[in-house]
C-alpha positions as YAML, in Angstrom:
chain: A
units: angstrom
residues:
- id: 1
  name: UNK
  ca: [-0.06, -7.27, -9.52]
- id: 2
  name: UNK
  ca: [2.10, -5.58, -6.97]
- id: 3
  name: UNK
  ca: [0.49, -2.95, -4.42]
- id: 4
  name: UNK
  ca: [1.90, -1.23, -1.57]
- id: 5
  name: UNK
  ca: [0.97, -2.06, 2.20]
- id: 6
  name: UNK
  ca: [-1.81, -1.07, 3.59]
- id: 7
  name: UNK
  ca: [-3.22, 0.21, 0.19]
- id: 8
  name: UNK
  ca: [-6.70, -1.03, -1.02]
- id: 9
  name: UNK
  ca: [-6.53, -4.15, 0.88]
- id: 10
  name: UNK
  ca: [-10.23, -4.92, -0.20]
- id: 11
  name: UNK
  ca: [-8.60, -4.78, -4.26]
- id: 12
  name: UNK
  ca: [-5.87, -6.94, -3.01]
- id: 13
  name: UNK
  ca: [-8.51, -9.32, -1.68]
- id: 14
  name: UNK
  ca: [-10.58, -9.52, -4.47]
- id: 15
  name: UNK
  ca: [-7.94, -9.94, -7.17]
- id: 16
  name: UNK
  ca: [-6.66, -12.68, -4.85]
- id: 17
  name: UNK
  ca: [-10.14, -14.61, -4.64]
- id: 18
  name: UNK
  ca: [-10.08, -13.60, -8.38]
- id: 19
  name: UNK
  ca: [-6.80, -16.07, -8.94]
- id: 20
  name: UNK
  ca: [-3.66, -13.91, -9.50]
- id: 21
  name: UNK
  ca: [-1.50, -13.52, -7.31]
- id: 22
  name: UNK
  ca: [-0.51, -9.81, -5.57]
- id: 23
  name: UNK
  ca: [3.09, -8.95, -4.34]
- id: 24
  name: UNK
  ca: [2.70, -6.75, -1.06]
- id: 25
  name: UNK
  ca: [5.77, -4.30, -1.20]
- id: 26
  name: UNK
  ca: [7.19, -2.02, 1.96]
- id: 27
  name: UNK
  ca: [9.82, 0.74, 1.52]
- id: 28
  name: UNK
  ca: [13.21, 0.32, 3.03]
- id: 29
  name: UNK
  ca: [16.67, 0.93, 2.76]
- id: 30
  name: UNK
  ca: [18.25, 4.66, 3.31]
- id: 31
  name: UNK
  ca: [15.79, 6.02, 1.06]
- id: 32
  name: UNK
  ca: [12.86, 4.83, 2.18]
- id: 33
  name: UNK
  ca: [11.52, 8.63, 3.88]
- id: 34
  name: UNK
  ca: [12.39, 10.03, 0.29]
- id: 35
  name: UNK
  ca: [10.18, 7.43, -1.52]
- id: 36
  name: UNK
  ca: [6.90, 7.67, 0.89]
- id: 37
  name: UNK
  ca: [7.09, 11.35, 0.55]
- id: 38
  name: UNK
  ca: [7.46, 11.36, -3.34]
- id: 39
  name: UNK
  ca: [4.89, 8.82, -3.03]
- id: 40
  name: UNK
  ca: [2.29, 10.75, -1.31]
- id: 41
  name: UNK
  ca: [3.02, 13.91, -3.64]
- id: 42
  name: UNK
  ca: [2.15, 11.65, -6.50]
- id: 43
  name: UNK
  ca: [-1.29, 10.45, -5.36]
- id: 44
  name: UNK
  ca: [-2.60, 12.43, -1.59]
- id: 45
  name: UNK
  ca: [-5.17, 9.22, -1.38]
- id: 46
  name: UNK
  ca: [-2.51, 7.13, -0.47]
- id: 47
  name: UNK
  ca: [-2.04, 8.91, 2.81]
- id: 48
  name: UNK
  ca: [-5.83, 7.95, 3.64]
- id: 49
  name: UNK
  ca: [-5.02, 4.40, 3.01]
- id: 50
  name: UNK
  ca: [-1.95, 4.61, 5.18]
- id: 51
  name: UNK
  ca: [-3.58, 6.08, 7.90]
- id: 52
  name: UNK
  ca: [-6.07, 3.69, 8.34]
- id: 53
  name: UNK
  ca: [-4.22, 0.64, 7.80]
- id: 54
  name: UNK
  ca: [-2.18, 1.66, 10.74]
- id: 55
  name: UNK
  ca: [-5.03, 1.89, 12.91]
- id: 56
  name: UNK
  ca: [-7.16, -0.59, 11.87]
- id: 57
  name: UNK
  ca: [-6.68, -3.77, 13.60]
- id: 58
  name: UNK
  ca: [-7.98, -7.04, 12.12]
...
């Protein structure tokens, strides 16, 4: 499984107790602004994710 940062962390958990394993992946690079908007176009919800992942502190 591979899921972006800060998305569903509570799936990532559970798949992980579950016994797979989950790559975490983070846009970089020159077209990293590019991707994350095309991103959010493609699915809104992410932006809720995103959002609270970067202020939720664990």
């Amino acid at each position: 499984f591979q899921m972006l940062l800060g998305v569903r962390e509570d799936l990532r958990e559970k798949i992980n107790r579950d016994g797979y394993k989950v790559r975490i992946y983070v846009p970089f690079g020159k077209d990293w602004y590019a991707y994350s908007i095309r991103r959010l176009k493609e699915n809104p919800q992410v932006a809720g994710h995103i959002f609270k992942a970067l202020f939720t502190f664990k």
